[in-house]
N, C-alpha and C positions, 0 to 999 in steps of 0.2 A: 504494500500500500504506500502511493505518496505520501511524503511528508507535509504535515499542513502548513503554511506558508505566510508569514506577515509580508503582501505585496502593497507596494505605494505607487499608482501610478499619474504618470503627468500629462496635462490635457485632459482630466478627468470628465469633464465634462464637454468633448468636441465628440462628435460622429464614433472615433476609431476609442477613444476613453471611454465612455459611457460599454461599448463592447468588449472592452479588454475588463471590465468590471464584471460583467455578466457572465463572460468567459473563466473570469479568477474564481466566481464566487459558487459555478457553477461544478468548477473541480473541485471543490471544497477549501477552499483556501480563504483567507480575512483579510479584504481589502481595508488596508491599517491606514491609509490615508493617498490623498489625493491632490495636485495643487493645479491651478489655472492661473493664467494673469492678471495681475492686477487692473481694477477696474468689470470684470466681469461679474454679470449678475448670476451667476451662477456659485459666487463665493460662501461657504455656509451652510448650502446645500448637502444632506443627506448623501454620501455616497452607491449606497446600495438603491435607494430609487433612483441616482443618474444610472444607473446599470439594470432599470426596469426589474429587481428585485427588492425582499424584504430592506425594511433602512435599518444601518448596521450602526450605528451609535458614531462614526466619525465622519469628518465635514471637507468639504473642499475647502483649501486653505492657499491663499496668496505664501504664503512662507516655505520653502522647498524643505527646508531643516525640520521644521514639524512636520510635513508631509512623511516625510522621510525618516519622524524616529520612528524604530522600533521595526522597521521593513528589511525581511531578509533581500530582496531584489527591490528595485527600481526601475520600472516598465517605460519608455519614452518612445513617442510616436509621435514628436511635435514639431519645432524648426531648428536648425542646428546651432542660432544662437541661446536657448531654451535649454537643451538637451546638453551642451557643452557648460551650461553655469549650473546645473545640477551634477556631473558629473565633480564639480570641485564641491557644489553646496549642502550634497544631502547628505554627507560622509555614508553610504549604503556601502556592504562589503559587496554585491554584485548589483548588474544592470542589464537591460534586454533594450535593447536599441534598434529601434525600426526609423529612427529618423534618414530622411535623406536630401542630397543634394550640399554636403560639404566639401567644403575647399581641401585642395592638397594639402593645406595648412594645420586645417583644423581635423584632419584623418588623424594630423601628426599628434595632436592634441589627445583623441582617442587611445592612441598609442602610446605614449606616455602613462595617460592613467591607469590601462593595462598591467601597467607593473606592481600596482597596489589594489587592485581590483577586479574580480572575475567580469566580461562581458561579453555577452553576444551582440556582434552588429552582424544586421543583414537586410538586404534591399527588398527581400522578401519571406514570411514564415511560412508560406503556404508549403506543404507538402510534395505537390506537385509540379511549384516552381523547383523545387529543391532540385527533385530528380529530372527534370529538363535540363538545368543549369547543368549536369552529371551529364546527360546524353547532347548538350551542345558543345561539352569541351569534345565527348566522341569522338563526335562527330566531324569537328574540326582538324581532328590529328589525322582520321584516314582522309582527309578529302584534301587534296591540293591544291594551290593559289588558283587552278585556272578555274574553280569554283569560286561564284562571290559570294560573299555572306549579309545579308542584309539584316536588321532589326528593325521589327513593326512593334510600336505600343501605343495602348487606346488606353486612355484615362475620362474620368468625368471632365464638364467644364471649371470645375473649380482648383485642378490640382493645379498647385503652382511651378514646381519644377521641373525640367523636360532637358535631355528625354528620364523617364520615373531611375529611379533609382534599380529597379528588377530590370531593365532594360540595360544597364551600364551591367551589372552585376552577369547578363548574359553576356554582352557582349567580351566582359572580360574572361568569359569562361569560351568561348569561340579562340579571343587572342591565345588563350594557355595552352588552348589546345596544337597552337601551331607556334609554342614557346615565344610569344611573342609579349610584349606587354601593351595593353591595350592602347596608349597615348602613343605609340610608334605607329599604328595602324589605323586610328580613328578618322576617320573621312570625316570632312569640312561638310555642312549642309549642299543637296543638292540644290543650288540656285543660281540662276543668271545664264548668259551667253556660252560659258565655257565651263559647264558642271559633269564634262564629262567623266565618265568611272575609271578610278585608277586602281588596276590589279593587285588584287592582296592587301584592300583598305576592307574596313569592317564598317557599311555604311549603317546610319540610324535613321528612323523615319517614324514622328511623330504627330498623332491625332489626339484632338483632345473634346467633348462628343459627347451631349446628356448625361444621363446618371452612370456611366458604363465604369464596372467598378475596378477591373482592371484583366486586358489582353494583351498577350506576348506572344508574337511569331518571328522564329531566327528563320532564316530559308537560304538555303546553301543551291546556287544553280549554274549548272554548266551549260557551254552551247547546246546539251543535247537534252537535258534532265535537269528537273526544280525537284529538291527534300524538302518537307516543312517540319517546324518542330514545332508545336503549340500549347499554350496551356490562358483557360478563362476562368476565371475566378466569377463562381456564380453566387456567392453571398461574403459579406465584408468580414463576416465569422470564422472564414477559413484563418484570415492572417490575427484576430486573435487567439485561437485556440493554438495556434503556431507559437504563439509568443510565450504562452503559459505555458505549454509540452518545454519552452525552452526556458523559462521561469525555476520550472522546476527540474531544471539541468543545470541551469551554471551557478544556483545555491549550494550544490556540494564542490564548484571544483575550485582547483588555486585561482590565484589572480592568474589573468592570462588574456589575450584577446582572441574570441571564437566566432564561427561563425554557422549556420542553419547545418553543414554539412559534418562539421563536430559532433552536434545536437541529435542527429541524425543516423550518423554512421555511416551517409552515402561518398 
């Protein structure tokens, strides 16, 4: 049996919080607290009704240190300036990190705190990204340059960063696969007079598209034949329960920095 879990998580009260609540409380675990930003009406707020369950006696709180006592992990799914002043603020011995869209800079930031902290990042928890990400490095090592590889990802209109975070996360699993590191191979958007394709670039191509919660297609094609690899996310509950299966992974291990495929075993 799992072990029950004092989880605190941040954005408690956004779309992906309110699920990651539902998700925690639903494995049996005690959602120990929760923080939002200041000025939100949602401050004070019952944590277990923002997670459409029974209300559990603690509150969304503007102060990350309180959020944060007494929580074996610390769940973040917000923006990475958010998610980087919690990692110095909540003092939590582990974190589960679904934020994306950080600078070379602030990975490095990540990495650092690694050394005194268990955490999982990753651009995505779902399951089934996991084992795509596995079958598009495959993929990429038997298939040679004169295959291109393309990336397709569909987000709602509200996501702000592009391309998603699962989409780089592919992509960099396409580059491994041809020992490459993805910023050597990343193709410039296709735009203008002279966008034509350069061999052995790993292009991106993003939509962004009513409520669509999130699709990912890598396609590998030669003159003669198109691969697809695909995976759609049919309810936002998948990449919670992701996060709690890895919640209740990186509470037991050293500090270190992991990610879905650790969690996993893929």
């Amino acid at each position: 049996m799992t072990t029950k879990l004092n989880i605190a998580i941040a954005g408690s009260a956004g779309r992906m919080g309110r699920q990651l609540i539902g998700a925690a409380l639903n494995a049996g675990h005690n959602v120990s607290g929760g923080s939002e930003a200041p000025g939100s009406d949602q401050i004070g707020k019952d944590l277990g009704t923002l997670g459409g369950k029974e209300p559990t006696g603690n509150a969304v709180s503007t102060d990350i240190a309180m959020a944060a006592q007494n929580a074996n992990v610390w769940i973040d799914f917000t923006v990475p300036a958010a998610t980087l002043s919690a990692l110095s603020a909540s003092g939590s011995p582990a974190f589960v990190i679904g934020t994306t869209g950080f600078t070379d800079a602030e990975e490095q930031q990540i990495k650092a705190a690694s050394s005194s902290a268990a955490i999982v990042k990753a651009g995505n928890f779902s399951l089934g990204v996991n084992l795509l990400e596995a079958l598009v490095k495959q993929a990429a090592s038997r298939l040679g340059e004169d295959w291109d590889i393309e990336v397709l990802e569909t987000h709602h209109r509200h996501k702000v960063d592009a391309p998603s975070g699962t989409a780089l996360m592919l992509g960099e699993a396409a580059a491994a696969g041809r020992s490459k590191p993805l910023s050597d191979v990343r193709a410039a958007p296709y735009d203008g007079a002279d966008a034509k394709r350069v061999p052995g670039e790993i292009g991106f191509s993003v939509r962004r598209s009513g409520g669509v919660i999130g699709d990912h297609e890598v396609t590998y094609a030669s003159e003669m034949e198109i691969l697809s690899l695909r995976h759609t996310a049919l309810d936002r509950a998948v990449f919670a329960y992701g996060a709690i299966k890895a919640a209740e992974w990186v509470a037991t291990q050293p500090p270190g920095l992991y990610d879905m495929s650790d969690v996993l075993g893929v």
